[in-house]
C-alpha positions in Angstrom: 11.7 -0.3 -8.8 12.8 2.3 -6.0 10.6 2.2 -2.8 10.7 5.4 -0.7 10.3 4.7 2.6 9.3 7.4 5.4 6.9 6.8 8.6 4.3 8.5 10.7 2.9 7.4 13.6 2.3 3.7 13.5 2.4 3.9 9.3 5.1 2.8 7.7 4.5 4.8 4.6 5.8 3.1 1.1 6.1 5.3 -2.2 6.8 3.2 -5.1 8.7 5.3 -7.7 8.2 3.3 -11.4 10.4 5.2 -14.1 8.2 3.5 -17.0 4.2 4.2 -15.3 3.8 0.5 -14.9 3.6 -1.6 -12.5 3.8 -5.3 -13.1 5.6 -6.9 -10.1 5.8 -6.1 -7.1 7.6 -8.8 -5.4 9.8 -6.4 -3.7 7.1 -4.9 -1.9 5.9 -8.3 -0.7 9.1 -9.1 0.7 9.5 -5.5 2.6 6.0 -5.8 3.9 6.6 -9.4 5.3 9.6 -8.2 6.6 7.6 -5.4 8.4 5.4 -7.7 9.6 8.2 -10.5 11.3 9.3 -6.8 13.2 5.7 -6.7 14.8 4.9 -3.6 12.3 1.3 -4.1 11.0 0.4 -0.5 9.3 1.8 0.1 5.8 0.7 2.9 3.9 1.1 2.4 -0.1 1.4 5.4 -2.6 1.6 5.1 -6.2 2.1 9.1 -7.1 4.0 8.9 -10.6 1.8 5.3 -11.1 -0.7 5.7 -14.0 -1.0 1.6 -14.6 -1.0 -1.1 -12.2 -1.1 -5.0 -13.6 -3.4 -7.5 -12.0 -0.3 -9.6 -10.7 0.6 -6.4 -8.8 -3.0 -6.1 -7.4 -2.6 -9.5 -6.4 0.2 -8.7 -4.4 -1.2 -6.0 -2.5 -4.5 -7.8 -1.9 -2.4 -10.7 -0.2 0.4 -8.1 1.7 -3.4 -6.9 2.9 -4.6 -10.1 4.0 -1.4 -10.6 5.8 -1.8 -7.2 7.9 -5.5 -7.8 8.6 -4.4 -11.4 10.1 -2.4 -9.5 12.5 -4.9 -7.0 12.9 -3.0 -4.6 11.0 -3.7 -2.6 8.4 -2.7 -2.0 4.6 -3.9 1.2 2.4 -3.4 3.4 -0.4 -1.7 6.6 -0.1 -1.8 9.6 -2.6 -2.6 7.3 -5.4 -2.8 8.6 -9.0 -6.3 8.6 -10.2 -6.2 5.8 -12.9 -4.5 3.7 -10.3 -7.9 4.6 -8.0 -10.0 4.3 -11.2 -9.1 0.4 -11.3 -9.0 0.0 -7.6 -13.1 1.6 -7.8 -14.0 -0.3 -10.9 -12.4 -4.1 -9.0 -14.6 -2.4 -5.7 -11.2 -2.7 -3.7 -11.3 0.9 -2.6 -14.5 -1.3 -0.7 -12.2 -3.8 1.2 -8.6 -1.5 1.2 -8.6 1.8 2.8 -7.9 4.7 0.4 -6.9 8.1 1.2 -5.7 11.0 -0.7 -3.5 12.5 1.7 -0.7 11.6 4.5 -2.9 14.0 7.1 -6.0 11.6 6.4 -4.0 8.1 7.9 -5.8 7.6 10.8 -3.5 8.9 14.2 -4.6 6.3 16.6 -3.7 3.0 16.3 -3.5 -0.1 18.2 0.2 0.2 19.8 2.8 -1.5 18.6 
């Protein structure tokens, strides 16, 4: 799995790029986000762009890595996501608990300061 990463304002903003449209572990990105988070980073923006399928153990680990941020009083969301990923996010009601937005410009601007 390649991981782009890039950053605006307080976001660290992740893009996962998965050559075969699944996504089944996502251990990588648990690490990278913990890793964020023992720097004092607590905003981490996931997109899934060139994502059509996302396994449950993958969901798992983005529902944890948001736990994590929320304990700090951080915050984890999806960026960009590809609409089947956002079809299984609605149909689970995540898109209830994790923020979801369809574009970089909609990531909130103010943030608690790091």
């Amino acid at each position: 799995m390649r991981i782009e990463i890039s950053q605006r304002g307080t976001y660290q903003i992740l893009r996962i790029e998965e050559d075969f449209n699944i996504i089944s572990d996502l251990s990588e990105l648990r690490f990278l986000i913990q890793g964020y988070i023992h720097q004092g980073k607590r905003y981490v923006a996931v997109s899934f762009t060139n994502a059509s399928y996302i396994y449950s153990g993958a969901i798992a680990v983005l529902i944890d890595c948001f736990k994590q941020l929320k304990k700090d009083n951080g915050e984890l969301c999806l960026l960009e996501s590809h609409t089947e990923i956002l079809s299984i996010f609605r149909f689970l009601k995540l898109d209830q608990v994790i923020p979801i937005y369809s574009s970089i410009d909609e990531l909130p601007t103010s943030t608690e300061s790091e």
